[in-house]
N, C-alpha and C positions, 0 to 999 in steps of 0.2 A: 618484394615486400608482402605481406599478411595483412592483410585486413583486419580492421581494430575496433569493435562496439564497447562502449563502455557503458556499462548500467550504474546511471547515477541515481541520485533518489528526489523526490517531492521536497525532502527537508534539504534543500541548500535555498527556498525560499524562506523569506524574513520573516523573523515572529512575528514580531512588529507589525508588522505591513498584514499579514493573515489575520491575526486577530482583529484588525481592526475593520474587517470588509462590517456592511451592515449584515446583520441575519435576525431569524426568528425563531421561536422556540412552539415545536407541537411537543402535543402528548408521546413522543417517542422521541424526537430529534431534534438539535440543532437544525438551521436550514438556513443557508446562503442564499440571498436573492440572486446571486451568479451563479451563472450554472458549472462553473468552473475556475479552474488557474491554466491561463495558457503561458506558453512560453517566452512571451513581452511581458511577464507581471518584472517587476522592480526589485534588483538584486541586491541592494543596498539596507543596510541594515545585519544584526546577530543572526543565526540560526542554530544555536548547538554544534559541539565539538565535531560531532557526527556529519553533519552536515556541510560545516567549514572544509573538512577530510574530500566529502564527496566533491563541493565547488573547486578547492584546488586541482583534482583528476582531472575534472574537466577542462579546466586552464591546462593543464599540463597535456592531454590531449589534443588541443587544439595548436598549441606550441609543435608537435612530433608532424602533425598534419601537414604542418607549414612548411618544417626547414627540413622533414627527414623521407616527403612523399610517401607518407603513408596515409590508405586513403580512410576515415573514421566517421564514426556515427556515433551520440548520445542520443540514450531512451534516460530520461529523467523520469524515475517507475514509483508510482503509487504506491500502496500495501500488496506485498506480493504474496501470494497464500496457494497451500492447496498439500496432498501429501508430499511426507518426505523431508517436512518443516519442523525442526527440531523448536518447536513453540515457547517462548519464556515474556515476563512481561514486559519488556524494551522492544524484542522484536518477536513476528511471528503473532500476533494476537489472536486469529482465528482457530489456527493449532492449538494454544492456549488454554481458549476458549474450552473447544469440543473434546479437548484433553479431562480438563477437570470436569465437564459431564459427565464423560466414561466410568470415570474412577472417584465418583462424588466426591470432589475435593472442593474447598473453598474458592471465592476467587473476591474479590472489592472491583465497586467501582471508586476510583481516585479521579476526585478532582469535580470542577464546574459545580460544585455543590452535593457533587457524588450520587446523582440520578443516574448516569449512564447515559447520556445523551450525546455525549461527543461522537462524530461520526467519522469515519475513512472511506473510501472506496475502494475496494480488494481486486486485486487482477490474478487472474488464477494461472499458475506455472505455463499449466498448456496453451492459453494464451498467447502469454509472452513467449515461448519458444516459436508458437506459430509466426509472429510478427518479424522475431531473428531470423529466423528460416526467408522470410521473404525479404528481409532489408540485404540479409548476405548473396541472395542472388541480383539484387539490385542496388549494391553501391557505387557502380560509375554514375548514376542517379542521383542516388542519397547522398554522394561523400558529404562533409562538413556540416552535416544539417544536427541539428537538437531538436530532440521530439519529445513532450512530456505526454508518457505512457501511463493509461491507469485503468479502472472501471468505469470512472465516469458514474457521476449523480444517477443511472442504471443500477450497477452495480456497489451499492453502496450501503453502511449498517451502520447504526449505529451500537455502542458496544449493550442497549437493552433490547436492540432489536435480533439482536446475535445472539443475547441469552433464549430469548424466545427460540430460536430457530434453533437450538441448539439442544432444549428443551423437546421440542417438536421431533429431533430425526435420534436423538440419543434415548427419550423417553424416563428422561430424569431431570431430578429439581434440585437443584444445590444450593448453597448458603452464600449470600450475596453480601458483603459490607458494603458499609459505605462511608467513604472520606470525604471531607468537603474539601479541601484543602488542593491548589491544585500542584501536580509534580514540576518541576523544571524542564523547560523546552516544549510540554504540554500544548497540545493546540486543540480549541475549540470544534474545527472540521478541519479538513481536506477532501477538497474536487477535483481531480482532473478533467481538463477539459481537451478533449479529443481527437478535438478538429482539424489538426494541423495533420496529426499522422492518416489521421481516416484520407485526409484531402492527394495526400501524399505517394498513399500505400495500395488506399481500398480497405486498410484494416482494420476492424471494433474486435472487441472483445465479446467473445460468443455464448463464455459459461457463466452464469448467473450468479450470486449470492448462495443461493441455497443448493448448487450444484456444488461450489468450492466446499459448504458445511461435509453436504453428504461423501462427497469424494476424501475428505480430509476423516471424514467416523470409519467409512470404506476400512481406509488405509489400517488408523490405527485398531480396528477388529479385525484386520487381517495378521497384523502384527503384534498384537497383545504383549505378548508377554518379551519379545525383544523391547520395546517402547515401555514396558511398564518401570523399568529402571532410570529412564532420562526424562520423561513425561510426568509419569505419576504425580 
């Protein structure tokens, strides 16, 4: 039998239950008095379509685990960013992002009153391959475990802190709306909290915020005009 990792995502946890942690608002960001979501947070409750998709896999993997000996691992993964991210506004935000600096195109902030302060924490590709890379040499270890993978309160922006940064390594200023209203399935933050894989593995996440920006400006200046069709 093959070995079987499934990359499920941060949203198979409850709206409900996220929005409601306490937090506080700086001049740039939402902010959780938690430093995170581990993997014991409480499953019960909506999550969006997307997310209901993701919880099922993971039932369904852990079913094949059982009755068919196959040995698996879940990374339940943060915001995954970095080149190569064909960037739109559902997935991909950092691409996005650093997309419409390039090619000074518009973009809105939606939602929480339409400052920009909602925040994510970004795990950049190489990361996460690094971590695969170690979990597949060690699944007589790992088998059946779930690990919620991210950047962690480290690596994390919010989406006025990403205009800034984006500003900073593009060297351009775009036109910013703003919606007050907020979208469906929208969430206030998202943390991972890291301790279970770091405890696990030995593994954190190495490349920074403003490493994922610049690698992801990298890419599409190297790529220009292939990307200017799908990006733009």
């Amino acid at each position: 039998h093959a070995d079987f990792i499934f990359l499920s995502t941060s949203r198979i946890y409850p709206i409900d239950s996220l929005e409601a942690l306490p937090y506080r608002e700086t001049k740039t960001r939402f902010e959780w008095k938690t430093r995170g979501i581990a993997e014991t947070f409480p499953l019960e409750g909506h999550r969006s379509f997307y997310g209901a998709t993701k919880l099922c896999s993971e039932l369904l993997t852990a079913e094949y685990r059982q009755f068919s000996g196959i040995r698996t691992l879940i990374n339940r993964c943060g915001v995954v960013a970095g080149p190569w991210q064909m960037g739109k506004v559902d997935q991909g935000v950092a691409a996005l992002w650093v997309a419409r600096h390039f090619w000074k195109k518009p973009l809105s902030y939606i939602g929480y009153g339409g400052q920009g302060k909602q925040v994510r924490d970004l795990l950049h590709i190489s990361d996460l391959c690094e971590l695969i890379d170690l979990q597949l040499a060690n699944m007589a270890k790992l088998n059946g475990q779930t690990f919620n993978v991210g950047g962690g309160r480290g690596v994390s922006l919010s989406l006025l802190e990403l205009t800034e940064l984006c500003q900073k390594i593009t060297g351009n200023k775009i036109k910013i709306s703003k919606t007050r209203q907020n979208r469906p399935a929208d969430l206030r933050i998202y943390l991972t909290d890291n301790t279970k894989v770091t405890a696990k593995t030995g593994w954190k996440p190495r490349r920074n915020a403003e490493t994922i920006v610049e690698d992801i400006h990298w890419w599409i200046c190297e790529n220009h005009r292939v990307l200017e069709g799908i990006l733009k």
